[in-house]
N, C-alpha and C positions, 0 to 999 in steps of 0.2 A: 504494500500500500504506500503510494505517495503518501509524504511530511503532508500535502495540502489537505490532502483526503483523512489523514490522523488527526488534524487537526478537525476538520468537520464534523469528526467521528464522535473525536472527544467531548465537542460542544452541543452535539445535541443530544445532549441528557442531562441533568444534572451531575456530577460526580466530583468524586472526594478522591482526596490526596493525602496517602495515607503510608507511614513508617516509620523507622527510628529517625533517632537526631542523626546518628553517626553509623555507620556500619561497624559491631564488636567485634562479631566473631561470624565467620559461617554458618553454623550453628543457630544461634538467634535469629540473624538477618532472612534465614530460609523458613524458619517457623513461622515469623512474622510474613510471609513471603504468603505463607500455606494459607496461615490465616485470610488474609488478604485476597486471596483466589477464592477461599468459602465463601466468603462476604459477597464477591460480585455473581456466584450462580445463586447465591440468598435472595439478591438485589439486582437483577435483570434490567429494572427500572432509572440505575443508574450506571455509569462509568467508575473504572476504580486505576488507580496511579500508585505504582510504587514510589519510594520518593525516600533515599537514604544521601548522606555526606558519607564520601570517603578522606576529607580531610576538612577539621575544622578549624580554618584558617584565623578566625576570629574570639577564640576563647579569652575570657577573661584575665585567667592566670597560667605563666607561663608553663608551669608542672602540672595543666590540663590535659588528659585524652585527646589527642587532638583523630585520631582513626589511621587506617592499616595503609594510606597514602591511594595513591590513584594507579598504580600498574595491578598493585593486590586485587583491587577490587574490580578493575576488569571483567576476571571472568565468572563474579559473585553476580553483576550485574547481566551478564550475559545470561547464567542461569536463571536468574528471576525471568530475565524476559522470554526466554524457551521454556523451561520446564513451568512454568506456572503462569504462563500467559498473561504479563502484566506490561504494561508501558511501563517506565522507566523516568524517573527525573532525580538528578541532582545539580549542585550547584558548582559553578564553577569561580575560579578569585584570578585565574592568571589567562591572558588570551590563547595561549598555545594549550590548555589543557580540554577544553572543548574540540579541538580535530582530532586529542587520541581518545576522545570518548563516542566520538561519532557512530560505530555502529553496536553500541550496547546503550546506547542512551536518547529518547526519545523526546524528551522534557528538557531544556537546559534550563537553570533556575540564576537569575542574577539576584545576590546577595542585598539584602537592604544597605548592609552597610558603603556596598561598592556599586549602589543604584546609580550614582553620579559621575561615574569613573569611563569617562568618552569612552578610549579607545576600547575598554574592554566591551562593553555595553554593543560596540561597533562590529568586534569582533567576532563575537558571539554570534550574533545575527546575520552576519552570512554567511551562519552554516544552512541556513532557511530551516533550523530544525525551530518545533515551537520553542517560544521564548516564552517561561515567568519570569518577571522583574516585582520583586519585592517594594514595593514602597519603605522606603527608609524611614525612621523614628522621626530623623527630625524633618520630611519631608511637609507640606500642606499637600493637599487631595490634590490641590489645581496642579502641580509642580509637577507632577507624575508627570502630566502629557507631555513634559520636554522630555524626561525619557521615554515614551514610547514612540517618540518620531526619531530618537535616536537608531531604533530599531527600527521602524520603518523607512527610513531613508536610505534605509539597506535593501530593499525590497524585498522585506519581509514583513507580513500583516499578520501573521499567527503569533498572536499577543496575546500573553494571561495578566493580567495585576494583581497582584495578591496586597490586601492589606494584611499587618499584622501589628497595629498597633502603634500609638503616637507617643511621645515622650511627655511624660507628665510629673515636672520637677525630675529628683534623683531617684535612681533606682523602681520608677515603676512606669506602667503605661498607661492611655486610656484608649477606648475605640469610640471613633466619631461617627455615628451610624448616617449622620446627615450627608460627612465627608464620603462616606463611601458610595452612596446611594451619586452622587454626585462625581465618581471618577466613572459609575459604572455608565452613565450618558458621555462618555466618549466613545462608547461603542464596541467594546471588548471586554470579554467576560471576566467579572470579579470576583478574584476568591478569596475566600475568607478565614486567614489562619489564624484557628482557634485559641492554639496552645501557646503560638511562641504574644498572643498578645496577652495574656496571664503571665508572662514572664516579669518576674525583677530584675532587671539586668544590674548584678553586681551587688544582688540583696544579700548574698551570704556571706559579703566579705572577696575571700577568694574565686566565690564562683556566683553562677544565676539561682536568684530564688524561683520561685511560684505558686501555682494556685489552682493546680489541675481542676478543681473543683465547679471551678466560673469557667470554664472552657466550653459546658455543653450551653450550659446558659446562653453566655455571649454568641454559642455559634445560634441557638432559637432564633437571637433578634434578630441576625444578618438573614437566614431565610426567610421571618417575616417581614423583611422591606425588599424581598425580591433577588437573593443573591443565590446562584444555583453553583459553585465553587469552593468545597470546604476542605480543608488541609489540617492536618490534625497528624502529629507524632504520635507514635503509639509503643510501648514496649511492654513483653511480659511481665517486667516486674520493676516498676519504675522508678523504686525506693533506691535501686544497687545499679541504675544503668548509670553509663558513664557519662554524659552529659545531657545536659536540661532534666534530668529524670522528676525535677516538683513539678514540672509542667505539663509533661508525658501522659497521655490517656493508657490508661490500662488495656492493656490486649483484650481481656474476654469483656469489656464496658464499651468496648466498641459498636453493636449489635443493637445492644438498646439505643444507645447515642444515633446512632443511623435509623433507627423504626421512628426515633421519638423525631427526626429532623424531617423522615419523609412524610408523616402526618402534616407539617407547618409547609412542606413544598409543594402538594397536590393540593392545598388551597390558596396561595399565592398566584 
């Protein structure tokens, strides 16, 4: 299938983007993998995205997990997309690491933090694979549309926006349900990451706090103002994963979290 047509594919449904922060081990990243292949013959009704970091370029503190780097995970990602029939996204921070991901990776996701970062933003985009570009904390809703003509001036229009959250004072965020309702009238689909907008950035000290708790919550309202794009970290056991784990949705909370979201999108 044409990137054009993966993209059509993906857009007309609603669907969720759903994985760990980081890729740990084999192991985990193929459980969560499994789970995630259940979910979508559960849910017919929607699209489903893997979506893990093989490197987290952005951690807090220098003696963080940062994951098993970008040649390891290769062919982790390769399996997810064969053996359990998932599209694929992760994030990329350096311009040359998107063309060795090219054919395990279907999603390329630009980082909030390096939302504003030309050349790489440039870069990315002509690989014509879809592009998520994260809205950055300290961005305004309106500010997005320079980067996404960033990417389009690439001749590329398979655009995601994800919100995930605005900076509010130190160490916490808030979601502006007005600002998003308002990036989503530029005309490419919005989605709505649940978890990392619970997040404390730098609440524990050395690392990110949260608040897994307000993730299904906040993801309700974004469905009831219209938002068909939900992204959401998930690990089996989110007390001991290696990073973001207070923010992380529990593996087997996933199910309900999806039944209770598609009841608020078959009336919207």
């Amino acid at each position: 299938m044409s990137t054009k047509n993966l993209y059509e594919t993906l857009i007309s449904k609603p669907f969720f983007v759903l994985g760990p922060c980081v890729i740990e081990s084999e192991k985990t990243t193929y459980l969560i993998a499994q789970h995630i292949h259940d979910l979508a013959a559960q849910f017919p009704e929607f699209n489903f995205v893997f979506k893990a970091s093989f490197d987290k370029a952005n951690r807090t503190s220098i003696e963080s997990y940062r994951g098993p780097g970008l040649s390891a995970s290769i062919p982790i990602f390769k399996r997810v997309q064969e053996e359990f029939s998932l599209l694929t996204l992760t994030d990329v921070h350096t311009e040359g690491q998107a063309e060795k991901l090219m054919d395990v990776i279907d999603i390329f996701q630009i980082p909030a933090f390096l939302c504003r970062q030309t050349d790489l933003v440039c870069s990315v985009a002509k690989t014509q694979k879809i592009i998520n570009v994260k809205k950055g904390q300290f961005l305004s809703h309106s500010d997005i549309q320079h980067v996404v003509k960033k990417i389009t001036s690439q001749g590329n229009n398979q655009v995601l926006v994800t919100e995930r959250g605005t900076m509010f004072g130190y160490n916490n965020l808030v979601v502006d349900y007005a600002g998003m309702f308002e990036m989503s009238q530029m005309g490419y689909p919005v989605v709505f990451d649940a978890t990392h907008s619970v997040q404390k950035p730098g609440g524990q000290g050395n690392k990110s706090g949260g608040n897994r708790e307000m993730a299904p919550i906040l993801a309700k309202a974004a469905a009831a103002i219209g938002i068909k794009g939900f992204f959401m970290e998930t690990h089996p056991d989110p007390e001991n994963a290696l990073s973001d784990g207070p923010n992380m949705i529990k593996l087997d909370n996933l199910k309900t979290i999806i039944e209770n979201l598609r009841n608020i999108i078959v009336t919207t």
